[in-house]
C-alpha positions as CSV (number, residue, x, y, z in Angstrom):
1,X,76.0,157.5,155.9
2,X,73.4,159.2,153.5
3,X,70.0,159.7,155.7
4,X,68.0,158.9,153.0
5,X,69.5,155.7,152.6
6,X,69.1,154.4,156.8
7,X,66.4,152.1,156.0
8,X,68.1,150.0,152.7
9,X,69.8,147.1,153.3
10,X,73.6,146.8,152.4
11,X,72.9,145.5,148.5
12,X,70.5,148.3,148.1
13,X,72.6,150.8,149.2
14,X,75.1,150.0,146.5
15,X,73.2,149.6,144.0
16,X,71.1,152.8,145.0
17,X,74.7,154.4,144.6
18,X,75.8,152.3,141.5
19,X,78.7,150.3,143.6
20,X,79.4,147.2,143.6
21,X,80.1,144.5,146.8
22,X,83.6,144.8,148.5
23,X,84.1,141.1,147.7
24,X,83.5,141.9,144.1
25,X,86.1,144.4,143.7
26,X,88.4,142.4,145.6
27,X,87.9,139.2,143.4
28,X,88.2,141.9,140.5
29,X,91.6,143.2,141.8
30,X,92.5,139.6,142.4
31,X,91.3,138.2,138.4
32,X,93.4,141.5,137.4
33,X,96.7,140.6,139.2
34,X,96.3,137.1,137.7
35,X,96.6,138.2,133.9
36,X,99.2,140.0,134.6
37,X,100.9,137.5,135.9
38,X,99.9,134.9,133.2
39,X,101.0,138.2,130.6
40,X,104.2,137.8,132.7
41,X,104.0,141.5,134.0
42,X,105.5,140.5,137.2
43,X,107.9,138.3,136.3
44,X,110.6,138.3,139.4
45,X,107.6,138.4,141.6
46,X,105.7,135.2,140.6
47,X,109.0,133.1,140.1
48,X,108.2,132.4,143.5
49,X,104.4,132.5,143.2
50,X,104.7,128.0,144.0
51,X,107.8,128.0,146.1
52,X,108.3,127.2,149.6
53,X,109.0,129.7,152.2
54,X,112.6,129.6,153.8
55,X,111.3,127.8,156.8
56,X,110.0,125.0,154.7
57,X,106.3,126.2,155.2
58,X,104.1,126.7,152.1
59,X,103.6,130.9,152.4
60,X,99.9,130.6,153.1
61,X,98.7,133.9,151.4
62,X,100.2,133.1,148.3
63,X,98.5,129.3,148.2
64,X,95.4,131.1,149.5
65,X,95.3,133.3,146.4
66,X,96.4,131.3,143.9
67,X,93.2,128.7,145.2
68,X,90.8,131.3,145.6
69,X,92.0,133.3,142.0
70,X,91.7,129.6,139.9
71,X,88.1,128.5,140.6
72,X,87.1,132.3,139.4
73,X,89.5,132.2,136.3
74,X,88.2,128.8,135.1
75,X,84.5,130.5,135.4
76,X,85.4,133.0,133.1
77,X,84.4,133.0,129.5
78,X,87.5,132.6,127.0
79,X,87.3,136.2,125.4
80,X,88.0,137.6,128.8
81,X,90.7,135.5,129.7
82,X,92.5,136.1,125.8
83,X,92.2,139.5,126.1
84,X,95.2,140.7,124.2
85,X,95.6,144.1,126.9
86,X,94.8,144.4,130.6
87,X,92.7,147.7,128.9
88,X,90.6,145.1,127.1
89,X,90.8,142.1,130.1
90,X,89.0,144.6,132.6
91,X,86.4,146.4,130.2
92,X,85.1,142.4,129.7
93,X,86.3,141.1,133.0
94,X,83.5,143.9,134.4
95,X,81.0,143.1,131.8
96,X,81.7,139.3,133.0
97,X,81.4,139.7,137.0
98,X,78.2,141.7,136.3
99,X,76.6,138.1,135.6
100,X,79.1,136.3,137.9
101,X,79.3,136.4,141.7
């Protein structure tokens, strides 16, 4: 840790540095991975994105994500979500979770 920087609360410290919050840049990664998927980047990997695991159980991480990922992507404002790249989604996906979260 920085010395200088003992004293400052968690938030402060990353802002003192210009970071932002682990959960941010996870939510980021996960808004990211979602328009690719809706671009269909990945298309053999979502075909089973809703589909039940071989033991008949629901593959928790993937309904975990999907849950989690929707109430974020719903929040967002329609020229992020249209972006016509994944260049242009992130520049105003970042200008979007500065106000969000």
């Amino acid at each position: 840790m920085i010395s200088r920087m003992e004293h400052l609360s968690y938030e402060e410290r990353l802002r003192e540095l210009g970071l932002i919050s682990l959960e941010k840049r996870r939510l980021r990664g996960h808004l990211i991975a979602a328009f690719q998927y809706l671009k269909g980047a990945y298309k053999k990997a979502g075909e089973g994105l809703f589909t039940r695991a071989r033991n008949d159980r629901l593959d928790i991480r993937k309904k975990f994500f999907t849950t989690g990922v929707v109430r974020h992507w719903n929040m967002l404002p329609r020229e992020v979500v249209a972006a016509p790249s994944l260049e242009v989604f992130k520049v105003r996906l970042d200008g979007a979770l500065s106000n969000l979260v």
